[in-house]
Each structure stands twice: as structure tokens, then as C-alpha cells.
C-alpha positions as CSV (number, residue, x, y, z in Angstrom):
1,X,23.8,123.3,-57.4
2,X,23.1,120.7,-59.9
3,X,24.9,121.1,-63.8
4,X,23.7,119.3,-66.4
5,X,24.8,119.2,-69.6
6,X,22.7,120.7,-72.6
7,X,23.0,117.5,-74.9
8,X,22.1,115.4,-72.2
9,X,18.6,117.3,-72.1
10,X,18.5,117.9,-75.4
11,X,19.2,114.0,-76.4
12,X,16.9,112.6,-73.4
13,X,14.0,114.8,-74.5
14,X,13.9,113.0,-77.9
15,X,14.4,109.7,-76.8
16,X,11.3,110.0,-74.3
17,X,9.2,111.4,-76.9
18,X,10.4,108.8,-79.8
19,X,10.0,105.9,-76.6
20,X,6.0,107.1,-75.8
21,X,5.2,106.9,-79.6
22,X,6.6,103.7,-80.5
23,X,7.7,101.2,-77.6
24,X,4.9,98.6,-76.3
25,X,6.1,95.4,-74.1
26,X,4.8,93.5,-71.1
27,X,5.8,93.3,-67.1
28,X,9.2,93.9,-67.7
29,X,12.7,91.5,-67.1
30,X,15.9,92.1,-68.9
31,X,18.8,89.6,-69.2
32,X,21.1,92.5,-68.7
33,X,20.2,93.7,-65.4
34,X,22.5,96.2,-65.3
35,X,22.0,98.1,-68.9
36,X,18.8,98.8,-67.5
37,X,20.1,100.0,-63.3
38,X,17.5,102.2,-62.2
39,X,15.0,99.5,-63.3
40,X,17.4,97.0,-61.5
41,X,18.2,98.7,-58.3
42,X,17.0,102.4,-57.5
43,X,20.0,102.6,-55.3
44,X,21.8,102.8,-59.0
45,X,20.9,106.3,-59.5
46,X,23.8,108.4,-60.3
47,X,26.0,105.5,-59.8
48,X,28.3,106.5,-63.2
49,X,31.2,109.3,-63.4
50,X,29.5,110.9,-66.1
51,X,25.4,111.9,-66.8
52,X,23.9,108.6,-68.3
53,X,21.7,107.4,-70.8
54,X,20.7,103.7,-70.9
55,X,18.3,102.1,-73.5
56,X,17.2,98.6,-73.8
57,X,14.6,96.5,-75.9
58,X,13.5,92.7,-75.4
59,X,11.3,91.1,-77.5
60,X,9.7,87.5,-76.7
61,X,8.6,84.8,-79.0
62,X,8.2,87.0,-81.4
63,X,5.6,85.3,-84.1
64,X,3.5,83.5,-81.5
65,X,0.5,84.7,-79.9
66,X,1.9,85.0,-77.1
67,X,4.7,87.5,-77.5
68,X,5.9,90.5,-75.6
69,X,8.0,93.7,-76.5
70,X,9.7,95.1,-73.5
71,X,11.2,98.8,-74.4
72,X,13.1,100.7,-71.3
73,X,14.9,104.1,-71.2
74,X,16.4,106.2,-68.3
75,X,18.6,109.4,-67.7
76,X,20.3,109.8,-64.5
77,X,23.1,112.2,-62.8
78,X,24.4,112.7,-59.9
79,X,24.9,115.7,-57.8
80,X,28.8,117.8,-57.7
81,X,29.8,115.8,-54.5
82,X,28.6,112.9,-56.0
83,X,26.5,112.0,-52.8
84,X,23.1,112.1,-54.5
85,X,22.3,110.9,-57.8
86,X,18.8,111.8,-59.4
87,X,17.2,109.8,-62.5
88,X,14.3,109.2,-64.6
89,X,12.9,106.1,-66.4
90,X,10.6,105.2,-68.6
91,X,9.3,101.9,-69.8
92,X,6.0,100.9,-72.4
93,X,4.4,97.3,-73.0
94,X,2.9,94.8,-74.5
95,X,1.8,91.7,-74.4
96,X,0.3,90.1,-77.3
97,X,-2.4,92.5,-78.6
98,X,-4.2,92.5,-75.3
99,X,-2.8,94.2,-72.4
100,X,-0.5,97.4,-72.1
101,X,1.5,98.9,-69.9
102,X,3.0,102.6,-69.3
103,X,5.4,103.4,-66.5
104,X,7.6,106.8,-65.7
105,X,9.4,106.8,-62.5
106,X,11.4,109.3,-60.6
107,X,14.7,108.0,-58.6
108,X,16.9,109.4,-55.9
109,X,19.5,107.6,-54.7
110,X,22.2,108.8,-51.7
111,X,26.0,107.4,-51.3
112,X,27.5,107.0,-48.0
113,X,31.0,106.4,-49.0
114,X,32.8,104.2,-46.0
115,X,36.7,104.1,-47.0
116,X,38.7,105.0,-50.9
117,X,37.5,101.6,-51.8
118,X,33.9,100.8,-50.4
119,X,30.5,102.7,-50.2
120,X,26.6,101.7,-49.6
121,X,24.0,103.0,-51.9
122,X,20.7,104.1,-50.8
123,X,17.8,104.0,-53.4
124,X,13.7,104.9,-53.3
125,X,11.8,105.1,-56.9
126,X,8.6,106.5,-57.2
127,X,6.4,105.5,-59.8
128,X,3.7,106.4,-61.7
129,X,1.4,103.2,-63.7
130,X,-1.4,102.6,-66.6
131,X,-2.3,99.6,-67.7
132,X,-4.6,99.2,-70.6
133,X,-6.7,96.3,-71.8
134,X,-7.9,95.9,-75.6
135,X,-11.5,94.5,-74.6
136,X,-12.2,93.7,-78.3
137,X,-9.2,91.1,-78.5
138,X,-11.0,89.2,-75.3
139,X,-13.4,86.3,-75.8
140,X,-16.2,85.0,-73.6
141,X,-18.8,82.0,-73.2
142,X,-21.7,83.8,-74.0
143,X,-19.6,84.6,-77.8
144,X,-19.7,81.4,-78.8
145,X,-22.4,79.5,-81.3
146,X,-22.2,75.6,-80.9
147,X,-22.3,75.6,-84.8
148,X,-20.3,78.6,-86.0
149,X,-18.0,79.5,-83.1
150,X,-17.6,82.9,-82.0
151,X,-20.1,84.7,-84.3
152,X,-21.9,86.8,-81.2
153,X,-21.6,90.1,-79.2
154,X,-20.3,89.6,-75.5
155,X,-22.7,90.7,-72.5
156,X,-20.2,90.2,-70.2
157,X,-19.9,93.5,-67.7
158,X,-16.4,94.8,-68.0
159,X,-16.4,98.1,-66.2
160,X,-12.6,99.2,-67.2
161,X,-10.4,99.5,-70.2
162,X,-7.3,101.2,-67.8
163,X,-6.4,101.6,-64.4
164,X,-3.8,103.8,-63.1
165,X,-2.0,103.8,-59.6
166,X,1.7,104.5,-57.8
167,X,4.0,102.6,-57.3
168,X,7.0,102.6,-54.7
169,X,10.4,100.6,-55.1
170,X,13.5,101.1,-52.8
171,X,17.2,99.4,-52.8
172,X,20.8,99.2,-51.1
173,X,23.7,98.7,-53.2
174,X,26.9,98.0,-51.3
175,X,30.4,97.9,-53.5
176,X,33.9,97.9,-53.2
177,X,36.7,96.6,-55.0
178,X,36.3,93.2,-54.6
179,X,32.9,92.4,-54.7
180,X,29.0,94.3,-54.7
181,X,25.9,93.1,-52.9
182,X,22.2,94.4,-53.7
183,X,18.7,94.5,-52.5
184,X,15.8,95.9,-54.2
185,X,12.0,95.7,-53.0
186,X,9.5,96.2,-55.9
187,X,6.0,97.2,-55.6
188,X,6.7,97.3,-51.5
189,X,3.4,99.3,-51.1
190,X,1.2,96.8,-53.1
191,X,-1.1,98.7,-55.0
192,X,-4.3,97.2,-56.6
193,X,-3.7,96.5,-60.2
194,X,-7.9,95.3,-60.9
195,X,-9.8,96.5,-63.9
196,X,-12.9,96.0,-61.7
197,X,-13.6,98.3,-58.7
198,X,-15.3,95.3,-56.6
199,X,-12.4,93.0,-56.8
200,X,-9.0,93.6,-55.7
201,X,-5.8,92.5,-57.2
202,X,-2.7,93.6,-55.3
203,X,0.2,93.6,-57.0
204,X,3.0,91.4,-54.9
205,X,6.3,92.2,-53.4
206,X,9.2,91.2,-55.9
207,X,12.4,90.9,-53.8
208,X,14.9,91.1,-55.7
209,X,19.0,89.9,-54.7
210,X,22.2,91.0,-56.6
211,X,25.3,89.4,-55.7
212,X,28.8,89.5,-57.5
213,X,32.5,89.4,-57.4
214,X,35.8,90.5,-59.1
215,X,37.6,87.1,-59.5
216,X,40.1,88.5,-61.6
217,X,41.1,91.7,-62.9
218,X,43.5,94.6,-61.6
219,X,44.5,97.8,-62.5
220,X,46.5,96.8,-65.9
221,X,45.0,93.8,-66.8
222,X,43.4,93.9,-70.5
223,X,41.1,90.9,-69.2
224,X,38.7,90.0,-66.2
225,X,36.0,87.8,-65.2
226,X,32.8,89.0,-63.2
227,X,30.5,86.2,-61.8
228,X,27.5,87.4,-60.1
229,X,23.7,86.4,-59.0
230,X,20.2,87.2,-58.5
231,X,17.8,85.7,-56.6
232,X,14.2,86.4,-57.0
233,X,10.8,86.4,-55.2
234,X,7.7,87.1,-55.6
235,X,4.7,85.4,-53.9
236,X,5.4,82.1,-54.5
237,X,7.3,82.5,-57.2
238,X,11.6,82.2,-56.9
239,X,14.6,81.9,-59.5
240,X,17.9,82.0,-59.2
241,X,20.1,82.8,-61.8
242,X,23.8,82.5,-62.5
243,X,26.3,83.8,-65.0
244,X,29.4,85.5,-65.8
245,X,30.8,88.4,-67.1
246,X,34.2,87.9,-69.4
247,X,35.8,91.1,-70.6
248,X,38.7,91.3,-73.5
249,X,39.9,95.0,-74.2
250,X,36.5,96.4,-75.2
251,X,34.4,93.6,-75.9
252,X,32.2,91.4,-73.4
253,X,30.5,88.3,-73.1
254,X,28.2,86.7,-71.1
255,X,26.5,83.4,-70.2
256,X,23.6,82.8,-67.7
257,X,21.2,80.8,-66.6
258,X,18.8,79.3,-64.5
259,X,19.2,76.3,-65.2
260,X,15.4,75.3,-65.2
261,X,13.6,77.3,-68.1
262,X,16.1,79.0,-70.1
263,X,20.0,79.9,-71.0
264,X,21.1,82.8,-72.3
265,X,24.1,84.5,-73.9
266,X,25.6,87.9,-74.4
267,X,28.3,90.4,-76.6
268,X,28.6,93.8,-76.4
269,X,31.4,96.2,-77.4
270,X,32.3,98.9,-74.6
271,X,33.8,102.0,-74.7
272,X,34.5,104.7,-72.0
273,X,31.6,106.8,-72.9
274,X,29.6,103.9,-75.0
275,X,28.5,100.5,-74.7
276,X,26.0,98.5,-77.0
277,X,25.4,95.0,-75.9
278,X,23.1,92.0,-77.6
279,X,21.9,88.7,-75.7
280,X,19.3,86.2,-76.7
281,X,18.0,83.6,-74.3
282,X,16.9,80.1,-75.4
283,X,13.8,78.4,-73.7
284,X,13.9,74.9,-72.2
285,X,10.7,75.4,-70.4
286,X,7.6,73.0,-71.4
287,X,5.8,75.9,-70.5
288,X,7.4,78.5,-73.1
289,X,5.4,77.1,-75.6
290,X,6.5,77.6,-79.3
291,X,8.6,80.8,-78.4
292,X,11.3,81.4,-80.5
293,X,13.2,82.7,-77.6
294,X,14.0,86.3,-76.2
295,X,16.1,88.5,-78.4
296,X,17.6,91.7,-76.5
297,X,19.8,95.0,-77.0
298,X,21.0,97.8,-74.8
299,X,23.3,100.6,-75.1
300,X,24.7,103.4,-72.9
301,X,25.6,106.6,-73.2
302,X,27.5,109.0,-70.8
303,X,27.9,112.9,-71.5
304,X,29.0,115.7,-69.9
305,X,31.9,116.4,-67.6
306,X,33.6,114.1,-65.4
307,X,33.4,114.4,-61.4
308,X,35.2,112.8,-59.1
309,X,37.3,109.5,-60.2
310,X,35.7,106.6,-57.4
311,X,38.2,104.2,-56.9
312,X,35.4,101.5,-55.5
313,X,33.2,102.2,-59.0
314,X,36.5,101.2,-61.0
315,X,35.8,97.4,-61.7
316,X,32.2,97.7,-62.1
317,X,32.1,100.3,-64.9
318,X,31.9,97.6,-67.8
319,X,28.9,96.1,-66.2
320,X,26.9,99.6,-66.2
């Protein structure tokens, strides 16, 4: 039988309800992959000691027309064996004034623990998607006057505003105490993401690679470093992306990077039960425009009683 504890339902509730009132943002990446796990990696589910809350928000060139506001929040907990862990997420969009996007996924994730010091992670994510256009921030052909610009009302058929569908996501998360290794597959059932009914637009495959190591750290040191990777791919889309973890006592940092269109940055102060991190990414992409670059902030939270101490899980817990 499952335990939760009260403030962790009592806390979650009111962060869901402030989250669906206020947070808008656009298809979602985070420069902290791992403040944001379910999101990440479904296989992440219940992956913490403790019930979890994590909460993140990126904003994007923020004074351009072009911007985007990215706000994410998820609860998860895992089961008295700490076999199965159980989590839901949340996340809200936008991009510039013109298109939303709502998201609220359920995640289940199993542990298949191999020795003291390894285990694999098995994750599926359900999810459930609306996407809304503002139709009266769009402009068309038939709008404009050759004299006095757009002055007219549009014709142009437009048989949507939002669209709602499922999506499906599943991971593997392998760890021990050297190093962790991580697989996701977004969006593996494609679903058709069109405003219009006679023309399909299926939304692609993101594969998605994590990849890291303990290069230094043991059990007294006050210090440690933590590279890691991702690869990802989407249709014909790929990036790679490199960085490092550093860790002092209780505070972190972080550079990354990939190396083509932008690098970023990180701090963050972490505690046992809390962590609050900040990054901001600089653009050297032609194609990023004016943005002022990406500012972000998570923080975690982790309640409740304590289960079983997992020796493999030891190294990783300033990361999550």
C-alpha cells in the first residue's frame, strides 16, 4: 500500500492550481534536464529517497516578438519497496502571443535493482495535449491594402482555434556508482498535431540520450565533478550537448554547451531536502535573432519519510 504524506498533497494541490492560472510557455527544453526528470526521462519517476516536488521556469528572449515562457511542475513517489515509483507533471506555454500549449501527464516507472550498487529504470508517460492558436494575432494576404497595409478583415478558412490529442513517452535509465546512461523516446506514437482536419501534421519522434559519469567524488569528499551528455534527435534535427557538474559543500555550478548556437551557465544552492538552482544561456546562433538569451530557475522539494537508503542513487542526488 502506497503512503503519502499530507503536505505533499496538500502543497502539490496549490502549486497545480497556481501553475494552470498563471504559467504560459512554448514546446518545452530546459537547460537543467534534471530539475525537471519526469519531463527528462519517465524512467525518473520515483527515482528520489523522499516524495518530490520539482518546479522550473524558462523564459526566452524575453522583449522580442519572438519570445517563449516555459513553466513545468511535477510530484512523484515511489512505492514502500521502492520498485515502482508514480508521478504527475504538468507544463503550460507560450509562444509569443500566438500559440499555446497545455500538457498533464501521468508517469510510472519500475526499478529492477541488479547488485548494492547498480539498477535499470523502466519508464512509460502518458499524456494528455491542447494546443491553442490566437487567430486574431495571425495575418494573411488578403489583409493587406497596397496603400495602408493591413486595414482589412481576413477570409481565409481557419476551421480550428485548439486541438487536443495523447501523447505517449517511454525511457530506461541505467545507474550505478560510477556512471548513469539514459534513453527516452518522445512522442513515440506520433499523434497529429493540425488545426485543420484535411491536413495532417504528425508530431516527430524526439530521441533523446543521457550520458554521464562520476569523475571524482567518494563518500567524504566535500567536492566532485559530474560531466555528462545528451544527444538529441528529432527528424532531421540533432544536438549534442556537453557540460559539467561542479559541486562545493552545498553549492553547484554548471557550464554547457553545444558549441554551435548557444552556451550556458549554472548555480544553485542544494540541500538534503531543497535545492534552488539559476542558469541563463547566451545565444551565438545567427538564427536567435535579437534574443536577449534564456534565463531559467528550478527548485526541489522532498517531504515525507525516508525509505530505503540506495547506495547506487548516492552520487546522483545533487543532480535531481
Amino acid at each position: 500500500m502506497l503512503k503519502l504524506n499530507k503536505s505533499v498533497l496538500i502543497i502539490a494541490a496549490l502549486l497545480f492550481i497556481g501553475l494552470a492560472k498563471t504559467s504560459l510557455a512554448q514546446d518545452p527544453w530546459f537547460s537543467q534536464p534534471f530539475s525537471t526528470a519526469m519531463y527528462q526521462n519517465p524512467a525518473l519517476t520515483g527515482f528520489a529517497d523522499y516524495s518530490r516536488i520539482q518546479a522550473g521556469q524558462r523564459a526566452q528572449g524575453i522583449g522580442s516578438a519572438g519570445s517563449f515562457l516555459t513553466s513545468y511542475l511535477g510530484v512523484d513517489i515511489n512505492s514502500k519497496n521502492n520498485r515502482w515509483g508514480f508521478g504527475l507533471s504538468t507544463m503550460y506555454d507560450l509562444a509569443g502571443e500566438t500559440l499555446s500549449s497545455f500538457s498533464q501527464d501521468f508517469n510510472l516507472a519500475y526499478r529492477i535493482k541488479f547488485t548494492e550498487n547498480a539498477a535499470l529504470r523502466i519508464g512509460l508517460g502518458i499524456g494528455f495535449r491542447s494546443r491553442m492558436i490566437n487567430i486574431d494575432k495571425l495575418t494573411f494576404g488578403d489583409q493587406i491594402d497596397s496603400r495602408y497595409g493591413f486595414i482589412y478583415a481576413s477570409n481565409e478558412p481557419f476551421p480550428a482555434s485548439s486541438i487536443n490529442f495523447i501523447n505517449f513517452n517511454t525511457g530506461l535509465f541505467f545507474h550505478n556508482r560510477i556512471l548513469f546512461a539514459g534513453y527516452t523516446a518522445h512522442n513515440w506514437n506520433e499523434p497529429d498535431q493540425s488545426f485543420f482536419q484535411t491536413f495532417e501534421s504528425r508530431l516527430p519522434i524526439r530521441h533523446s540520450f543521457q550520458f554521464g559519469i562520476n569523475a571524482f567524488n567518494s563518500d567524504n569528499s566535500k567536492f566532485s565533478i559530474k560531466p555528462s551528455a545528451q544527444y538529441r534527435v528529432q527528424q532531421n534535427f540533432s544536438s549534442l550537448i556537453l557540460g559539467s557538474a561542479f559541486h562545493y559543500k552545498a553549492i553547484s555550478f554548471g557550464l554547457y554547451s553545444n558549441f554551435e548556437e548557444y552556451f550556458g551557465s549554472s548555480i544553485g544552492l542544494i540541500k538534503k531536502r531543497f535545492q534552488i538552482r539559476y542558469s541563463y544561456d547566451f545565444f551565438t546562433s545567427r538564427l536567435t535573432g535579437n534574443y536577449s538569451g534564456a534565463h531559467e530557475i528550478t527548485f526541489g522539494l522532498q517531504l515525507g519519510k525516508g525509505k530505503e537508503n540506495r547506495v547506487e542513487n548516492k552520487w546522483l542526488e545533487p543532480l535531481f
